[in-house]
C-alpha positions as semicolon CSV with decimal commas, in nm:
position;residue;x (nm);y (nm);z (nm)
1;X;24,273;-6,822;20,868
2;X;24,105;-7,074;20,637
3;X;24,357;-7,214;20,325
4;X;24,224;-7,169;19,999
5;X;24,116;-7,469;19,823
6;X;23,958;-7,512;19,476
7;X;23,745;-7,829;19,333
8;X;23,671;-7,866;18,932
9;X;23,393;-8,056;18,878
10;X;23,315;-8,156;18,512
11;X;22,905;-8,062;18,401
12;X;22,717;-8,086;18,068
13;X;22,770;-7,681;18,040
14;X;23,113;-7,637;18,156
15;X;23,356;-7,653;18,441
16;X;23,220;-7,557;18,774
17;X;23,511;-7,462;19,019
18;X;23,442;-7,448;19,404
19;X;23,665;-7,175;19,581
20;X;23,653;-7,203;19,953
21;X;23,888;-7,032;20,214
22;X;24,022;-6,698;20,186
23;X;24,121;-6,556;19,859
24;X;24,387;-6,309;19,865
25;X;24,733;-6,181;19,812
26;X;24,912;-6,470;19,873
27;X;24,652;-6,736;19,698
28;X;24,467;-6,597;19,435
29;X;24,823;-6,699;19,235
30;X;24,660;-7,061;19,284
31;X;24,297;-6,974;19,146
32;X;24,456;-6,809;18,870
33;X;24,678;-7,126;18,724
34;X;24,358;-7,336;18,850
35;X;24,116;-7,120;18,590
36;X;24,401;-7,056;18,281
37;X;24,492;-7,416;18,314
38;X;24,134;-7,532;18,192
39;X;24,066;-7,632;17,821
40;X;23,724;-7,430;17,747
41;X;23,526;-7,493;17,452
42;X;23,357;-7,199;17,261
43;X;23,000;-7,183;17,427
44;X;23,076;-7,337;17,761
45;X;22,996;-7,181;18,066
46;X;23,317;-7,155;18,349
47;X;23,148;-7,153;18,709
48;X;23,302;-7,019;18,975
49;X;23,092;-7,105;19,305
50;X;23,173;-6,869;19,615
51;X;22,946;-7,026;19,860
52;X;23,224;-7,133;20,091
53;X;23,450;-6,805;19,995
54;X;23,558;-6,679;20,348
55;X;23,720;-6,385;20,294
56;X;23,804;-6,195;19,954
57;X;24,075;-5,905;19,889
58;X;24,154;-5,695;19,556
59;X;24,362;-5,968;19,448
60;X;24,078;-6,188;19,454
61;X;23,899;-5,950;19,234
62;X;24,166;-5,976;18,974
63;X;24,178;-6,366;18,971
64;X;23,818;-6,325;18,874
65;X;23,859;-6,068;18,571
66;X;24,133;-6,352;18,509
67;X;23,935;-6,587;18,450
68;X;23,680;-6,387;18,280
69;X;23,984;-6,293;18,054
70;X;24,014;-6,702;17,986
71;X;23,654;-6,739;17,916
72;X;23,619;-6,462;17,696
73;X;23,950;-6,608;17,448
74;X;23,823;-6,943;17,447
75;X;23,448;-6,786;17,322
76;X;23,284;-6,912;17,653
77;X;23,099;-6,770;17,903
78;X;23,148;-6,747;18,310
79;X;22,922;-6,666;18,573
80;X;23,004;-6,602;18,950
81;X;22,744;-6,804;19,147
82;X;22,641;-6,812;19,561
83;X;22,855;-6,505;19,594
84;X;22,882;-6,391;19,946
85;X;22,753;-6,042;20,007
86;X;23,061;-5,842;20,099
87;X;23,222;-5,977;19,765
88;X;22,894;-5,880;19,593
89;X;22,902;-5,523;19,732
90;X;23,261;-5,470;19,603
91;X;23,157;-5,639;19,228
92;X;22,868;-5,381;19,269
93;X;23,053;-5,059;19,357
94;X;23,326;-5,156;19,074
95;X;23,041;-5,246;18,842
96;X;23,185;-5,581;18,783
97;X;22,857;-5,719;18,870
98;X;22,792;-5,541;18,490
99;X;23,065;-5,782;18,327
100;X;22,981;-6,113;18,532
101;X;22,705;-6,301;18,558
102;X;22,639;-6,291;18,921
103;X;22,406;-6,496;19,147
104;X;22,442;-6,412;19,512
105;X;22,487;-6,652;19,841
106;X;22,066;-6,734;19,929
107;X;22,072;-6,736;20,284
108;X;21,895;-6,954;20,458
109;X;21,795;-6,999;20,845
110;X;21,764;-7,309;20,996
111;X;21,716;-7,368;21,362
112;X;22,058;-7,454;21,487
113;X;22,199;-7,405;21,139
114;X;22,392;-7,155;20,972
């Protein structure tokens, strides 16, 4: 089991927020008061980057229409980027990849890597 953690980095567009770990029941609480707790401007862009998402339930799903919610009353705009491809499927089957923005994990082999 891998904690969640979340980074905000500042950029020129928007906020860009890391998740990494698992996102779930008893932690998507903490991406939800990370996301609501940001001061968006009307035609920013929120990022949420999944690249180091481990693991993502139904309650992950919702922190993400949460902070779509957010982005959408402040008049910006959010986009879901390096999402992993069992998240992707379940955006896809919900059609939530229709409502996001959504650029999935590029997966790359490297000898010895990843």
């Amino acid at each position: 089991m891998s904690p969640l953690t979340t980074t905000v980095r500042d950029t020129a567009t928007g906020p860009v927020i890391t998740v990494a770990g698992e996102l779930d029941f008893a932690t998507a609480d903490e991406l939800r008061d990370v996301v609501t707790g940001l001061a968006l401007a009307p035609g920013q862009r929120l990022v949420l980057d999944l690249g180091r998402l481990d693991f993502c339930d139904s309650s992950g799903i919702t922190a993400f229409i949460v902070a779509r919610n957010h982005a959408t009353a402040a008049h910006a705009d959010i986009a879901l980027v390096a999402v992993p491809g069992a998240v992707l499927r379940v955006l896809r089957v919900t059609g939530l990849d229709q409502v996001f923005s959504v650029a999935p994990r590029q997966d790359t082999h490297r000898a010895g890597g990843d």
